[in-house]
N, C-alpha and C positions, 0 to 999 in steps of 0.2 A: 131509057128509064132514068130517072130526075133522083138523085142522092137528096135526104133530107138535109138540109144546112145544119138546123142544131144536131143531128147524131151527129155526123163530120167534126165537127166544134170538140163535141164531148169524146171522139175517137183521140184526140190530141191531147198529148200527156206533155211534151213538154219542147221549147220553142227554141232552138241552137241558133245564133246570127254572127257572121261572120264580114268585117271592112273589111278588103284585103288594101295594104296599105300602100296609099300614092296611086291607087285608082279610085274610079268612081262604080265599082263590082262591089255589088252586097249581096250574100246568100246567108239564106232561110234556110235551116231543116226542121221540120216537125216531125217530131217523133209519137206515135201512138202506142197505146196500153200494148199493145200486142206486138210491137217491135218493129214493126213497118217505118222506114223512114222515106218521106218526100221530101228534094228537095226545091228550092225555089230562088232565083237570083233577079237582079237589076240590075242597070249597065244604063249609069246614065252618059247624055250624047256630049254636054257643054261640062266641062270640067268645072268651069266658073257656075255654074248655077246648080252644082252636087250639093243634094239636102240628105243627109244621113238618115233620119226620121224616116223622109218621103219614100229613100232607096228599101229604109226597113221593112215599109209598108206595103210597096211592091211586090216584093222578096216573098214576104209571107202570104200575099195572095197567090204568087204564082203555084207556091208548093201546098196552099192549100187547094188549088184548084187539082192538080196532082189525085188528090186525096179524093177529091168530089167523083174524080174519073173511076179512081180504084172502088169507089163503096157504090156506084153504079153498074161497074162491071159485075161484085157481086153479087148484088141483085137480080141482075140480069142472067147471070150463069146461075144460081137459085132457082130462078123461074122455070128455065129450060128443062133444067135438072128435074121439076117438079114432073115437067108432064110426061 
């Protein structure tokens, strides 16, 4: 069962990122209205070609895909539950 993309979007209240420094490790956490936190990181391969942006943008895909999984699952357990 497929999560809608904009609920997901509007479940996230607010976006925490984190360089840790003197690598190329970037983490994401998205926080939702209801306290649930995913997180999401990046790890780029060539130290010389680390784009903080890029790692940003990663980062927050990953933990928002996190979130696609959790608001499929309770849909899913909804469904079950119904019949």
């Amino acid at each position: 069962m497929r999560a809608n993309e904009g609920e997901v979007d509007q479940m996230i209240e607010r976006e925490i990122f984190h360089h840790y420094p003197g690598s190329t490790v970037v983490g994401c956490v998205l926080v939702t209205g209801f306290g649930y936190q995913a997180h999401g990181f990046s790890i780029a391969g060539d130290p010389d070609g680390f784009d903080l942006e890029r790692g940003m943008e990663i980062a927050r895909r990953n933990a928002r895909c996190r979130l696609n999984g959790l608001e499929a699952y309770c849909r899913l357990k909804e469904k079950v539950e119904i019949r």
